[in-house]
C-alpha positions as CSV (number, residue, x, y, z in Angstrom):
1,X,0.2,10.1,38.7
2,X,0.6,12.3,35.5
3,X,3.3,14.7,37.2
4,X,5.0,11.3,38.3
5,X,4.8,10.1,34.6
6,X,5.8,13.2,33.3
7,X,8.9,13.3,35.3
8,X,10.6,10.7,33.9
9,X,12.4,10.8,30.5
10,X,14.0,8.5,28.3
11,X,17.6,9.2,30.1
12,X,16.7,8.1,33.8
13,X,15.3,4.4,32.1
14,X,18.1,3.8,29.8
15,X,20.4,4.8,33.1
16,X,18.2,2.2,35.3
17,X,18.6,0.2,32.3
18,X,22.2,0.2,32.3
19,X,22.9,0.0,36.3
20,X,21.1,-3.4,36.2
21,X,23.4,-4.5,33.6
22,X,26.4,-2.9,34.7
23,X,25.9,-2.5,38.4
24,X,29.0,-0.2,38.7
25,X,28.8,3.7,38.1
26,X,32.2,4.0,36.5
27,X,31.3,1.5,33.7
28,X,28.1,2.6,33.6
29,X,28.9,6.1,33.0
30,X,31.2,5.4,30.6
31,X,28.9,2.9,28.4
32,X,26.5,5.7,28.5
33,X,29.3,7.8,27.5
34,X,28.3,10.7,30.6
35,X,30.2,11.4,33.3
36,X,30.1,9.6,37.2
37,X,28.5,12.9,38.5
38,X,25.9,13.0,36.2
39,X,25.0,9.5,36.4
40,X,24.9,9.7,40.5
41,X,22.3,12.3,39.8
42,X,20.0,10.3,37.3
43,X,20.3,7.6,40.4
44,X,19.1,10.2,42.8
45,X,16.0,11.3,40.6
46,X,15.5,7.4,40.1
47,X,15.5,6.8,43.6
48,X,13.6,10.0,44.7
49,X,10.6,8.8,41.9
50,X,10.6,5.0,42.2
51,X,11.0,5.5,46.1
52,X,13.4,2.8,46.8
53,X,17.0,3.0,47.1
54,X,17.7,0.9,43.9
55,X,21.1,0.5,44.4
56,X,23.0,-0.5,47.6
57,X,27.0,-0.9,47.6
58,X,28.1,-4.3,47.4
59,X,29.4,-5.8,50.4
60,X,33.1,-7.0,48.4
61,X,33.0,-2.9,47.9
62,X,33.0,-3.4,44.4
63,X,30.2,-1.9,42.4
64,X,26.4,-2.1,43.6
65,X,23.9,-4.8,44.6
66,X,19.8,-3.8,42.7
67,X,17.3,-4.2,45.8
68,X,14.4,-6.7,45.6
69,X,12.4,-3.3,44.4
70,X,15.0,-2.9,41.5
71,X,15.1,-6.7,40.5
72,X,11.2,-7.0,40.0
73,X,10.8,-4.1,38.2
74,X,13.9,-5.5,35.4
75,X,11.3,-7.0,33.1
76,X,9.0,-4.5,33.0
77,X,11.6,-2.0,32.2
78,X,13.0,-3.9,29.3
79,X,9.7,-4.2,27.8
80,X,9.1,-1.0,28.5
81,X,12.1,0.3,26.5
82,X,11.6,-2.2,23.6
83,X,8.0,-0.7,23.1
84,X,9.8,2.7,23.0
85,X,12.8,1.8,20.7
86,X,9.4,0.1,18.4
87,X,7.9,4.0,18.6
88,X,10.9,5.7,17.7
89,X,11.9,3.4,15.2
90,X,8.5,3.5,13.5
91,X,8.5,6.7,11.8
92,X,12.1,5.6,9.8
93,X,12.0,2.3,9.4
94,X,10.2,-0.4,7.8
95,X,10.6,-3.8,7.7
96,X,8.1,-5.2,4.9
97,X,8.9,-9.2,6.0
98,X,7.6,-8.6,9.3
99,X,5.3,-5.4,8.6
100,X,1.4,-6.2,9.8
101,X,0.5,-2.7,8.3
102,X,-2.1,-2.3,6.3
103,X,-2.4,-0.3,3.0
104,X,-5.5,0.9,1.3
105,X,-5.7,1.7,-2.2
106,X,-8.4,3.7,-3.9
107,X,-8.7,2.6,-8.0
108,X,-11.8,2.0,-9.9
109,X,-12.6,-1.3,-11.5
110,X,-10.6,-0.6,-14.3
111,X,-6.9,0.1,-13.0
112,X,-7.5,-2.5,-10.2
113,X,-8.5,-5.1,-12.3
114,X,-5.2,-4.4,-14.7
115,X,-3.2,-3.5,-11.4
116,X,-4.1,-6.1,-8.9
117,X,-2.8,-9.7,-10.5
118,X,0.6,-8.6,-10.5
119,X,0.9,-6.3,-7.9
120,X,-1.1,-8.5,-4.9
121,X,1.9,-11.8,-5.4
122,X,4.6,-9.3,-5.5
123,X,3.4,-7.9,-2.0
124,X,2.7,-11.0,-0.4
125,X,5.8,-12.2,-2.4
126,X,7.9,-9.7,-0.1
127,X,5.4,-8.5,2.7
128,X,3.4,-12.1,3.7
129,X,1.8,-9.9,7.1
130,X,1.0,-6.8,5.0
131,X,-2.6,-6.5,4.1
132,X,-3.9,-4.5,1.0
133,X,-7.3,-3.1,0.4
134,X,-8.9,-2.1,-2.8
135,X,-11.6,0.4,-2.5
136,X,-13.8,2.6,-5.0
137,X,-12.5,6.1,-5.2
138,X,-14.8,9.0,-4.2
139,X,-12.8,11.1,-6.8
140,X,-14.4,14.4,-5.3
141,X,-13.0,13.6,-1.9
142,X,-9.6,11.7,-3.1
143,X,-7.3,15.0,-2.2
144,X,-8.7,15.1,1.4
145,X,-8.8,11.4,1.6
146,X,-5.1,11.2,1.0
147,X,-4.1,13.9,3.0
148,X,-5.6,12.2,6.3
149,X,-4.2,8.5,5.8
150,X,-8.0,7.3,4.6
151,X,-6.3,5.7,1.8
152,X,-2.7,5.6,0.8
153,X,-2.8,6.2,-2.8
154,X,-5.1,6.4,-5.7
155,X,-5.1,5.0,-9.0
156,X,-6.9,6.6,-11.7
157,X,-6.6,8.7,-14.9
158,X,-4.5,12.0,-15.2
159,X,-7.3,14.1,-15.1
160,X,-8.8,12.5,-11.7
161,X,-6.1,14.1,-9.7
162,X,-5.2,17.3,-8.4
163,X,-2.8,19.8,-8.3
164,X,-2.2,19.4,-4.8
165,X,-1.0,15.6,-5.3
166,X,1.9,14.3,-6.3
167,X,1.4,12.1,-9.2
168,X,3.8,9.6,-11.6
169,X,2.4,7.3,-14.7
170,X,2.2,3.8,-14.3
171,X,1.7,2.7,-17.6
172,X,0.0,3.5,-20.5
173,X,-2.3,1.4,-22.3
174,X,-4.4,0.3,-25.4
175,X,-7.7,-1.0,-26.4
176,X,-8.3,-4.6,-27.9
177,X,-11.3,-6.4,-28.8
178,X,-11.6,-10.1,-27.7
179,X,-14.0,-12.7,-28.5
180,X,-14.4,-16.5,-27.0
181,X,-11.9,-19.0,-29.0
182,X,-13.7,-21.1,-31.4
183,X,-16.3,-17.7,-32.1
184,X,-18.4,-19.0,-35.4
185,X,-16.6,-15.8,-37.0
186,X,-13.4,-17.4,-37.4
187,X,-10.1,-15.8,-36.9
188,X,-10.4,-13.5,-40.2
189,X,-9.1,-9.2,-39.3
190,X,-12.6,-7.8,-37.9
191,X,-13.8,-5.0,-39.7
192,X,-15.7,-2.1,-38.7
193,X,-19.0,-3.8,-40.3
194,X,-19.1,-7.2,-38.5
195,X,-17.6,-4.7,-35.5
196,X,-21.1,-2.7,-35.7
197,X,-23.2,-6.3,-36.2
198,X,-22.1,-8.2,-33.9
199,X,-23.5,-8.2,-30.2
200,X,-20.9,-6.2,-27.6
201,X,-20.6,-6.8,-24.0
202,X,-19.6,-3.3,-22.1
203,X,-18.8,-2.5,-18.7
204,X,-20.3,0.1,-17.0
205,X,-19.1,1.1,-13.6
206,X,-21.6,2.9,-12.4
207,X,-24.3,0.0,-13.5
208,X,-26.5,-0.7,-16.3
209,X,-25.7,1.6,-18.8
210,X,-25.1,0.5,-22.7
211,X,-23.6,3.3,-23.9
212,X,-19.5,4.5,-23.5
213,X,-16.4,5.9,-25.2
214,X,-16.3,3.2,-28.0
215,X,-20.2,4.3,-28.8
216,X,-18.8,8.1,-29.1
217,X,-15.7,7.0,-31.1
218,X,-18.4,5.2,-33.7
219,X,-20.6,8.2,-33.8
220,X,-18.0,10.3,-34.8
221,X,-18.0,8.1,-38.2
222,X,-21.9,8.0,-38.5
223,X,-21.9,4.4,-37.1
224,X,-23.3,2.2,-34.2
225,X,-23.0,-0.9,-32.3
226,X,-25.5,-3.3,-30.3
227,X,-24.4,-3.4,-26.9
228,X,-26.5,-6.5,-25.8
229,X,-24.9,-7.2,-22.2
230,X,-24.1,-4.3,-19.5
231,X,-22.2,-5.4,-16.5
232,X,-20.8,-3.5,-13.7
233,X,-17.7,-5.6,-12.8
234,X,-14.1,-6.6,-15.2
235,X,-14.2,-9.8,-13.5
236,X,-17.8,-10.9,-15.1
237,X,-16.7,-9.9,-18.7
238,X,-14.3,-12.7,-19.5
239,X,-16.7,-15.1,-17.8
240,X,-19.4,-13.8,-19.7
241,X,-17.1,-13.5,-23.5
242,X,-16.2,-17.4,-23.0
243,X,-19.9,-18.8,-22.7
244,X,-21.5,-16.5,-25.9
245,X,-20.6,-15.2,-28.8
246,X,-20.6,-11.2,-27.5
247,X,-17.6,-9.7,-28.0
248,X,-15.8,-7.0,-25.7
249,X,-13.5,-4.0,-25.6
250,X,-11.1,-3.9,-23.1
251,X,-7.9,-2.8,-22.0
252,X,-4.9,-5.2,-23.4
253,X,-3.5,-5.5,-20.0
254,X,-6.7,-7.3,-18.3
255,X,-7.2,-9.1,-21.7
256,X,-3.7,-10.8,-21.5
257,X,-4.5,-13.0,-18.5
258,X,-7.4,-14.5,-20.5
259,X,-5.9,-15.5,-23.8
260,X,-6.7,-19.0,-23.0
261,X,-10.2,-18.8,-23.6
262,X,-9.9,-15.3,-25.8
263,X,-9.2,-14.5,-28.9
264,X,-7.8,-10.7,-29.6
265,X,-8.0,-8.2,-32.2
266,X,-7.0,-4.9,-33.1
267,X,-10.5,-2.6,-33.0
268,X,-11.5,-1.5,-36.3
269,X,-12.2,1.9,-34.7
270,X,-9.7,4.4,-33.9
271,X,-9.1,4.8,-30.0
272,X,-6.8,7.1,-27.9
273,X,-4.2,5.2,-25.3
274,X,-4.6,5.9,-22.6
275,X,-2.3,6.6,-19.1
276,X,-2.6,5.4,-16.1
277,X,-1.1,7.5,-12.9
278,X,-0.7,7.0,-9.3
279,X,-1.3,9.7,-6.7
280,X,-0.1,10.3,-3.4
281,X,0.0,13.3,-0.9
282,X,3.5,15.4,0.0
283,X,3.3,14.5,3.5
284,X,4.0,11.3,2.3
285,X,6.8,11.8,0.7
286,X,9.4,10.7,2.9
287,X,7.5,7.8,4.4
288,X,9.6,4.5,4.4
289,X,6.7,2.7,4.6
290,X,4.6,4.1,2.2
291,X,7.7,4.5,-0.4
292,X,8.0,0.8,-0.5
293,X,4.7,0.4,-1.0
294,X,5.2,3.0,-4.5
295,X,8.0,1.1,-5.4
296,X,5.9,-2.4,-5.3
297,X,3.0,-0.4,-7.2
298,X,5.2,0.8,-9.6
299,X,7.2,-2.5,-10.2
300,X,3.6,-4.7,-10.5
301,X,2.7,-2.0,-13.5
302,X,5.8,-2.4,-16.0
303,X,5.4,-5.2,-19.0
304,X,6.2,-8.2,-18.2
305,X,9.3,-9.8,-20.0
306,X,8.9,-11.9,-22.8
């Protein structure tokens, strides 16, 4: 069976193809754009593999007559060479309306959280069948990861990379601090002595830690804060802000969506921006697929319009 298989190519179907539609080999062998002679021999290989004449002349003596063999196997052909126009078309082109790929995207809470509002409408906006998953980077594992089509691209900061990646900024970003509207200390600028007094929520990835960056940033001045409430996901924080008096700081991005029930201000410590990147492998580079999906990633990160 193999040897049978591997006997046929892509020229004999397409010439079977043809001589059902255009039972006549000088048509034929012009639509196919080969001569009669070599056309009578693709009919001979057919008929010698498939074991069945295939073609008889037609009794008016114009053109040929498909046997019954010829006439069942029609269908099957046709699907047979729409499955293999689908393979060959795969690799160059991409079709995100009717796309049922799937995309995974490695980011940590932070980048997805600031990422994912925009980016998952404009997909679905453009791509309804496409599915996107979020998952937690193992950063030491993201270059091998990527280069095996684990995940598609990461998210993170510069330094999370490698130099093996190819890498573009998304956007960079700043710190605000954010307390519930109607907080009992008013609206007034927040100074770096109610900052210190007042109770802080943080997030901590990795779970239940009260210490991070902002607690080095005060230290560096000879001051503290009193992290009261540690939790491990973005999406708890605003929940959390609107129902106590804690207040929180975050990224001005994720804050944004939230200024309904949040008030923001500008930290009373000093604190670095800081850039957010996306990373892909080279083998991906020419991808069709997986360019669009850059593209989308990129357009979800720029400001929106005033």
């Amino acid at each position: 069976m193999s040897q049978r298989i591997s006997d046929f190519d892509a020229s004999l179907l397409m010439t079977f193809d043809m001589l059902l539609k255009e039972p006549n080999v000088t048509r034929a062998a012009a639509r196919l754009n080969i001569s009669q002679s070599a056309l009578s021999a693709r009919l001979n290989r057919l008929r010698h593999l498939l074991n069945d004449p295939l073609f008889i002349p037609s009794v008016s003596g114009r053109g040929m007559t498909p046997t019954p063999h010829a006439v069942a196997l029609q269908p099957e052909l046709t699907r047979l060479l729409e499955r293999f126009e689908d393979f060959v078309n795969t690799a160059h082109l991409f079709d995100p309306a009717t796309s049922k790929r799937v995309f995974r995207i490695a980011a940590t809470d932070n980048p997805a959280a600031i990422l994912a509002p925009d980016f998952i409408p404009l997909i679905k906006a453009h791509a309804p069948e496409v599915r996107i998953a979020f998952t937690l980077p193992d950063k030491s594992k993201i270059a091998g990861l990527l280069e095996q089509g684990e995940i598609d691209l990461f998210v993170g900061a510069a330094e999370d990379g490698s130099n093996e990646l190819i890498s573009s900024t998304l956007f960079e970003e700043k710190f605000m601090t954010a307390q519930r509207r109607g907080h009992p200390r008013g609206m007034r600028e927040l100074t770096l002595d109610e900052f210190c007094a007042l109770d802080h929520l943080l997030i901590s990835t990795s779970g239940g830690h009260f210490t991070g960056m902002i607690d080095n940033a005060l230290a560096e001045t000879g001051r503290e804060r009193r992290v009261s409430v540690s939790v491990q996901s973005y999406a708890m924080a605003p929940l959390v802000l609107a129902s106590t008096d804690c207040i929180c700081t975050l990224p001005l991005r994720f804050l944004k969506r939230f200024t309904d029930t949040l008030d923001l201000f500008e930290p009373p410590v000093a604190l670095s921006p800081f850039s957010i990147n996306l990373f892909w492998h080279p083998r991906m580079r020419a991808d069709p697929a997986h360019s669009w999906l850059r593209k989308m990633v990129m357009s979800a990160s720029r400001p929106a319009k005033s």
